[in-house]
C-alpha positions in Angstrom: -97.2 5.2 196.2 -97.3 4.9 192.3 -99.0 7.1 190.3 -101.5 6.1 187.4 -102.9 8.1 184.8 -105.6 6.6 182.7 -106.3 7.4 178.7 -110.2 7.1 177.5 -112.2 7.8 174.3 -115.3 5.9 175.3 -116.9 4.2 178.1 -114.1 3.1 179.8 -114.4 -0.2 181.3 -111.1 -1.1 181.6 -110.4 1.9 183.7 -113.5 1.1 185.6 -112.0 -2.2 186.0 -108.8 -1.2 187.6 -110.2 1.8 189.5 -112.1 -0.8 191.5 -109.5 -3.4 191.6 -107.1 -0.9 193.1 -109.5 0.5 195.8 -110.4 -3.6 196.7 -107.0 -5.0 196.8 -105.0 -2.2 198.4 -102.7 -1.5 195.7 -99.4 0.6 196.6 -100.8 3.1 193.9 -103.9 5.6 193.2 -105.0 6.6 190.1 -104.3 10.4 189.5 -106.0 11.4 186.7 -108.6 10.5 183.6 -107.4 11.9 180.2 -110.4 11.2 177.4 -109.7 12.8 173.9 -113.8 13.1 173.4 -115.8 15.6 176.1 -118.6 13.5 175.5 -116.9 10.0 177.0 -118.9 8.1 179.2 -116.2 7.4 181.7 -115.6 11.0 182.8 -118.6 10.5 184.5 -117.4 7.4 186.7 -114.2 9.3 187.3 -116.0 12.2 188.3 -118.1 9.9 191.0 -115.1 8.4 192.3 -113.5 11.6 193.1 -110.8 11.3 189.9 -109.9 14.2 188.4 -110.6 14.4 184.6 -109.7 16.3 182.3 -110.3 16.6 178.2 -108.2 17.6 175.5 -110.2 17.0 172.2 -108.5 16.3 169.6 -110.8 18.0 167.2 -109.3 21.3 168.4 -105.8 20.7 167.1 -104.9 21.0 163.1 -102.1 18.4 163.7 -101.7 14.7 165.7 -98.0 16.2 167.0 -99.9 19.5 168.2 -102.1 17.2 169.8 -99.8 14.8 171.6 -98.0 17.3 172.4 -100.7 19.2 174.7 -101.8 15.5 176.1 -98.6 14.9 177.1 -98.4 18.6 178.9 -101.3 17.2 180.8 -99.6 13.7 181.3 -96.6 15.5 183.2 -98.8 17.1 185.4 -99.5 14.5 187.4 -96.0 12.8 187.4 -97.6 9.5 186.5 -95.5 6.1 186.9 -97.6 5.0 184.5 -100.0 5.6 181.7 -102.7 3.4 180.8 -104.7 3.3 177.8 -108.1 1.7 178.0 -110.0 2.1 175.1 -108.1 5.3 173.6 -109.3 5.9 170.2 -106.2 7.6 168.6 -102.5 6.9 167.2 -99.7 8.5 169.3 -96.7 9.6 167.5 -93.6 8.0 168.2 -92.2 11.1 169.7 -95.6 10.7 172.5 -94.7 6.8 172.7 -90.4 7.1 173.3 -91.4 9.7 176.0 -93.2 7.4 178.4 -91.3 3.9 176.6 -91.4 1.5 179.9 -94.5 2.6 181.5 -97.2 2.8 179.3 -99.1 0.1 178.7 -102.3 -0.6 176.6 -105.3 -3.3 176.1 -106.1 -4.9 172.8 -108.7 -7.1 172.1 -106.9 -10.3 170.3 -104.3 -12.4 170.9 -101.4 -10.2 169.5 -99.7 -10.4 167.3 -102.5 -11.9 165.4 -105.4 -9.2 164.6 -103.8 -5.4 165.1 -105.8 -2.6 164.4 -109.7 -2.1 164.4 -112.4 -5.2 164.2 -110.6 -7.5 165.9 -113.8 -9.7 166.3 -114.6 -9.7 162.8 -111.1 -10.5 161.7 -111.2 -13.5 164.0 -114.2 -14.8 162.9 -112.9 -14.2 159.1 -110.0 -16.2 159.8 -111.5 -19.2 161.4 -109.9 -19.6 164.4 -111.0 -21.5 167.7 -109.5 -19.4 170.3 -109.7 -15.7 170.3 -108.8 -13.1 173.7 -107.1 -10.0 174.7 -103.4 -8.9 175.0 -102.0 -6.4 177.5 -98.7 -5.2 176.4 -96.4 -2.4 176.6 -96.5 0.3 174.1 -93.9 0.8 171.2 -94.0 3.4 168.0 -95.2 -0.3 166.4 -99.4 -0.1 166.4 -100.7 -2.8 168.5 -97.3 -4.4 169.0 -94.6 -4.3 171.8 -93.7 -6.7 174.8 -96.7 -9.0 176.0 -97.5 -8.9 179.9 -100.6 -10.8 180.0 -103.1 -12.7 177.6 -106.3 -14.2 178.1 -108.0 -16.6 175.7 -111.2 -17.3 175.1 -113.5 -20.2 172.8 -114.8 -18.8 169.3 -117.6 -20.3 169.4 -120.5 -21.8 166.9 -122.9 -19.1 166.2 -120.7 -16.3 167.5 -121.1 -12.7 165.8 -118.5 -10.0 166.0 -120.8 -8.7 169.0 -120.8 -11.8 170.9 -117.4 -12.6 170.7 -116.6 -8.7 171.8 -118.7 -10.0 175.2 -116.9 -12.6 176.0 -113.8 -10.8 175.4 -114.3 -7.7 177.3 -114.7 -10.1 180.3 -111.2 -11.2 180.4 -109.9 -7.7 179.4 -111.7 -7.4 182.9 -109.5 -10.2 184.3 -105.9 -9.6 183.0 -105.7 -5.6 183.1 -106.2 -5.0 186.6 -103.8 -8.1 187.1 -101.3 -6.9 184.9 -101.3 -2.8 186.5 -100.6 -4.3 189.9 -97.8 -6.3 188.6 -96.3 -3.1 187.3 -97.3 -1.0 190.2 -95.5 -3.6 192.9 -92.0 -3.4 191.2 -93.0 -6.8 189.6 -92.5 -6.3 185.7 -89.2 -5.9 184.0 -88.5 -6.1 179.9 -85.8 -8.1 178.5 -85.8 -6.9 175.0 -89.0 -8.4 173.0 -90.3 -10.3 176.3 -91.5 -9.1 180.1 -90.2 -10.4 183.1 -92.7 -11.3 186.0 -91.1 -11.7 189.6 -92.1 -13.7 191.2 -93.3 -15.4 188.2 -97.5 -16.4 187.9 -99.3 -17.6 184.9 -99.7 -15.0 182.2 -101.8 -16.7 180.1 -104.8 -17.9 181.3 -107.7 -19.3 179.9 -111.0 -18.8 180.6 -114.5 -19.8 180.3 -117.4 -18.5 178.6 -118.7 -16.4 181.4 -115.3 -14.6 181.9 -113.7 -16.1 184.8 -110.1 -16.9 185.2 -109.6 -21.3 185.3 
């Protein structure tokens, strides 16, 4: 059985997400552990209910991001996770934190990569003008916000739309397409071939949705 550890900063919906997707569906894995840089996170609390063990290791406590990574990824080890999720972790790794788990970590970003890295993804949508906007899972590379696309999910950008609305309708799909994309990994099913991931047997991995969410 696969072993998952999950990164938080926040609220944690994502992991929320999966957490229930892989108790529903039966996945050949269990989530081992909740990391969240911030003791104050929301989602410690859901781990804690669900019988996850958490743990924090605020960043604010270490006079350098190396010194930092370095004691998260002590942590990490621990739990000899097959994988490490980020979902919604509020911090930069170094590269050195990133080559050590290169191939099974993987992370959520709101847009449809590689348009829109980095923060206000929403509002940089909106900026631009386009008509379709979404959410990217991807593996993680020393690159911020870049590296080889498992999953996407688009969404309309619609008239009227704020950065807050359009953040809505995107969390939905994140919803959708992380859980989806974590079992892929977790049943053998993902395999990268240079810039692009392999799905076997193969499934749609874009997919559009509507403006309540749901998969179509």
């Amino acid at each position: 059985m696969k072993k998952i550890v999950i990164l938080i900063s926040g609220r944690g919906t994502n992991m929320e997400a999966v957490v229930r997707a892989c108790a529903r569906e039966g996945w050949p894995a269990r989530v081992a552990a909740v990391i969240s840089n911030r003791p104050d996170a929301a989602g410690l609390a859901f781990a804690a209910a669900n019988g996850i063990p958490a743990s924090v290791i605020d960043h604010r406590e270490f006079t350098t991001r190396e010194a930092f990574d370095q004691a998260l990824a002590r942590t990490i080890d621990g739990f000899e996770p097959d994988l490490v999720m980020l979902a919604g972790f509020m911090r930069v790794l170094t590269d050195a934190f990133v080559e050590r788990y290169a191939g099974r970590m993987i992370n959520i970003h709101p847009s449809l990569l590689p348009c829109f890295p980095g923060l206000k993804t929403h509002s940089q949508a909106l900026d631009a003008g386009v008509r379709v906007h979404g959410a990217s899972v991807h593996f993680v590379t020393p690159t911020l916000d870049h590296g080889p696309i498992v999953a996407q999910a688009a969404v309309p950008v619609l008239a009227g739309d704020d950065a807050a609305a359009l953040a809505t309708r995107v969390l939905a799909v994140e919803h959708i397409i992380y859980p989806r994309a974590v079992r892929w990994f977790v049943e053998g099913r993902l395999a990268i071939d240079g810039e692009r991931v392999v799905l076997t047997p193969p499934e749609p991995q874009w997919l559009f949705a509507d403006i309540a969410g749901e998969g179509v």
